[in-house]
N, C-alpha and C positions, 0 to 999 in steps of 0.2 A: 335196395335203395334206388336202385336206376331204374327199376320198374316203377318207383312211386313216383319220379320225377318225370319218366317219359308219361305215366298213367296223367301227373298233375297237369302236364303241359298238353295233355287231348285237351282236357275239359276247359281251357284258359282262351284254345280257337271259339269255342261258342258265347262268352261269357264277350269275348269282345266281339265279335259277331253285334250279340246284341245288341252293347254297348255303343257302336260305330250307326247300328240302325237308329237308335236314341236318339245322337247327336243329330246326326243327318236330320229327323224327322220333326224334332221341335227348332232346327234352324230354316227347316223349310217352311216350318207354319207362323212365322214371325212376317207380322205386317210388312212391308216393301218389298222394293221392284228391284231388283240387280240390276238390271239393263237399263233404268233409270238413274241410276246412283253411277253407272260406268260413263253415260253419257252425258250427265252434267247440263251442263247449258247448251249443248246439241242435241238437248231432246227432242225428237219428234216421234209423233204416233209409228212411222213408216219405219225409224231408227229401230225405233226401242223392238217391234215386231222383227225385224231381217237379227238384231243380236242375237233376242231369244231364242228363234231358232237355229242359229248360229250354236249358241251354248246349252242347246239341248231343256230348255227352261220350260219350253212349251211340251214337255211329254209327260205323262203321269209320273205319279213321285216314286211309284217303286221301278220302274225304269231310270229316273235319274240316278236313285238309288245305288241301283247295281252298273251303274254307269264310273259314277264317283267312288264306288266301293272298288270294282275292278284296276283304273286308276290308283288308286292308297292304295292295294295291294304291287304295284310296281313302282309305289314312291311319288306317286305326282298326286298331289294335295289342291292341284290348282295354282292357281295367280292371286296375290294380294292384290286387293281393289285398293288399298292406300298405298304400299311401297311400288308396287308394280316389278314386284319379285316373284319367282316360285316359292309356295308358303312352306315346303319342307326343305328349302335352305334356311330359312330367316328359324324352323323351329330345332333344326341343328346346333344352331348357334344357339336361341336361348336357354333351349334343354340343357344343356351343357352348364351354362351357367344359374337356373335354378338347383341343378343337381349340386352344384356346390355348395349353394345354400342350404339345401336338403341335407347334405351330408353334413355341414360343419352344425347343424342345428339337431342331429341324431348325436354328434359327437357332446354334444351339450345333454340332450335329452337319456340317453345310456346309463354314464354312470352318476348323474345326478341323482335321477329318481330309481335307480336299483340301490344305493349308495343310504338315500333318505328314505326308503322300502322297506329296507328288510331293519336297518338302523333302528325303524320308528318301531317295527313290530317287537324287537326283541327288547323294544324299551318301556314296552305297554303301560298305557296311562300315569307314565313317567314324563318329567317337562320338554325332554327334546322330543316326546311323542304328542305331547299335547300342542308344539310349538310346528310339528310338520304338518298335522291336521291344517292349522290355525295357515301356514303357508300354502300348501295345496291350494284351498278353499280360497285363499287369496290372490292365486296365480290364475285359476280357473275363472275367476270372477272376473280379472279384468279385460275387456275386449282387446285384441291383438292392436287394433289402431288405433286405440287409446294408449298402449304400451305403449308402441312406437314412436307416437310424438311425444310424450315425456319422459324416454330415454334417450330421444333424440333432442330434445331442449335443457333435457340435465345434463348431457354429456357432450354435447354439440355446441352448443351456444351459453351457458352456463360456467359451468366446467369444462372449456373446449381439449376432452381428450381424443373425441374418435371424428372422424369425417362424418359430413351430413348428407351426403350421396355419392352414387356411383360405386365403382367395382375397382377402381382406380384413382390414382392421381392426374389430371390429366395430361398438366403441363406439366408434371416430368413422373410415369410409372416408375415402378421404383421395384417390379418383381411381388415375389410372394410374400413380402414381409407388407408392403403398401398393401396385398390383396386382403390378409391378414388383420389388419390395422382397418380396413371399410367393411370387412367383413363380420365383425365382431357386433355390434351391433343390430344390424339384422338377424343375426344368428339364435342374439338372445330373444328378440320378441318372437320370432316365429317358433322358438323349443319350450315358452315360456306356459302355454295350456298346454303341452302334451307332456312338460313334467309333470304336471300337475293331477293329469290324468292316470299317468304311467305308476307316480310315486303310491297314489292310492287303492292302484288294482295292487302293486306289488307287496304295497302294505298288507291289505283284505287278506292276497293268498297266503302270504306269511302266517298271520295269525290262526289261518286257520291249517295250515301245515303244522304249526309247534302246539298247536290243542289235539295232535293225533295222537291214537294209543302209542304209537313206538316209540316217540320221543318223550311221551310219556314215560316211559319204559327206559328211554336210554337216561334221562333225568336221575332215575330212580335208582339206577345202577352206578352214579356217585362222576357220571363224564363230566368234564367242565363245560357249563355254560358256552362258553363260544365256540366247542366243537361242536356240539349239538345243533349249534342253529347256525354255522356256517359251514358244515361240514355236509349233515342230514338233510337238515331245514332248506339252504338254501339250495341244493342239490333239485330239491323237487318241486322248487318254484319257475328252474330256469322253462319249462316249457310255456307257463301261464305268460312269461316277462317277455317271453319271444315272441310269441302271438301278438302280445300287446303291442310290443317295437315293430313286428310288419305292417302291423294296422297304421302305424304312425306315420311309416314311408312315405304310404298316400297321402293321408293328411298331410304329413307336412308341406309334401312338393302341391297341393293344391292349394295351403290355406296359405303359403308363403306371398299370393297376390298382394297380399295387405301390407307387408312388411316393404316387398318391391317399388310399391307405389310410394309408401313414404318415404323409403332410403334413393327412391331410384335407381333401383340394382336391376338392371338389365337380363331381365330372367324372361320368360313362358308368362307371369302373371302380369307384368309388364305392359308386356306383349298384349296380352289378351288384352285388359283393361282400356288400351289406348286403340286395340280394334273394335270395341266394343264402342265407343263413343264416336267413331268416325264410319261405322255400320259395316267393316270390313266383316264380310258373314263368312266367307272362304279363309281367312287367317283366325277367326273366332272356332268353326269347328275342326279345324288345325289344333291351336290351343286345347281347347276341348279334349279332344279325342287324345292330346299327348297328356294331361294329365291322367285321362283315365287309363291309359295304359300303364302307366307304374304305379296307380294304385294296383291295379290286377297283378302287375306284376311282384310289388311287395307283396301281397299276400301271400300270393305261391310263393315265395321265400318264404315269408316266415313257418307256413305248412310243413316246407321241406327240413326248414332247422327243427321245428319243433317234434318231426316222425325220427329226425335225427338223435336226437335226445331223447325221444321215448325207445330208439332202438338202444342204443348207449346203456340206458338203464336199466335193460332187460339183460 
């Protein structure tokens, strides 16, 4: 097992290697000038030329590269051109707070769709199987920022149960129950396609776990129904459901922008969105680069649970 994890964690340096050159390389091929957008209305030809070479702008790109690459590798990400902060303080802070959303939106996505999974398979083209299809297909369909404003106009302004922004109360926090209570809402539109996604792979593998000779065979030998299929059955879906769940990690803490921007929940997507539209390129592949690291990173999780479980089983 420690061999697999130290083996998984070689290959994870190059994957973000690549990934860190990516970023770097299609943010450096986007039309404008940095040293123009730093000096504003003090632009002059003579300015803009002493910045550049100042910040190293004027040297080939795989020099700056490995300029900026060396940099990130000791924690310095640069300077936000809009806060006028270091951008790997500002992404401490909202990593933190997407991961909550991240998590409280896995804690939705989990036993949801393992729950409506394996439920739907063992109930095959029975009504609450035809009725989970008919959900999926209907969670999957709707765009996440379509979700989120009319859950947030049903349950916000409508039905005012939950908050309509923020992570907080602000005029008076109120602890983890206020976090709780703004939290919920976000939580649901950003888990609401990857239930959707989750409940139908776990469904697939179900059905086609319980059409196997053995459980054929255990069927036939007179076991009850629900031993069979939660006992055998579900036993040998968990690596397919775990794969699927680390894929999701990513996903989720990337496509949670959408949710952010509506709820205004102070995360990474946030973040990005509002450096994107004020051209901050230094806190954009900041953002960037920190989503893609816990996708890379969930995956190798889920890799690791899943060789877990195929040792287990062995």
């Amino acid at each position: 097992m420690l061999r697999f994890i130290i083996w998984r964690l070689i290959h994870v340096v190059p994957v973000l290697l690549g990934v860190s050159f990516v970023v770097f390389s299609i943010l450096y091929l986007i039309p404008g000038d940095i040293a123009t957008t730093l000096l504003s209305m003090f632009y002059t030809e003579e300015r803009a030329a002493m910045l550049r070479e100042q910040l190293g702008l004027d040297r080939p790109m795989f020099v700056q590269y490995g300029r900026w690459l060396w940099a990130a590798l000791h924690g310095d990400l640069g300077q936000s051109l809009m806060m006028r902060m270091p951008v790997m303080t500002v992404l401490l802070d909202k990593t933190g707070n997407s991961l909550i959303l991240t998590g409280a939106s896995l804690l939705i996505v989990i036993p949801v769709s393992f729950l409506m999974g394996t439920a739907s398979a063992a109930r095959f083209r029975k009504p609450f199987d035809r009725f989970t299809v008919f959900f999926s297909l209907l969670l999957a369909s709707m765009p996440v920022f379509w979700l989120g404003i009319a859950l947030l106009y049903l349950f916000g302004v409508r039905i005012p149960l939950f908050p309509m922004s923020g992570m907080y109360n602000m005029a008076n926090p109120g602890g983890i129950l206020d976090l709780l209570h703004h939290l919920f809402l976000p939580a649901v539109t950003t888990a609401a396609t990857s239930v959707a996604i989750v409940t139908r792979v776990t469904r697939g593998a179900m059905l086609d776990t319980l059409s196997q000779p053995y459980i054929l065979a255990a069927r036939s030998r007179g076991l009850p129904g629900s031993r069979v299929i939660y006992r055998h059955g579900v036993r040998n879906i968990l690596p397919t459901f775990s794969n699927m769940i680390g894929l999701q990690i990513g996903y989720l803490f990337g496509s949670a922008i959408f949710s952010e921007i509506i709820f205004n929940w102070p995360g990474i997507g946030l973040q990005l969105y509002q450096s994107i539209l004020h051209r901050d390129l230094t806190m954009v592949q900041g953002c960037v680069l920190a989503v893609a690291i816990i996708f890379v990173l969930g995956n190798m999780l889920a890799d690791i649970i899943v060789y877990a479980l195929d040792t287990t089983r062995k």
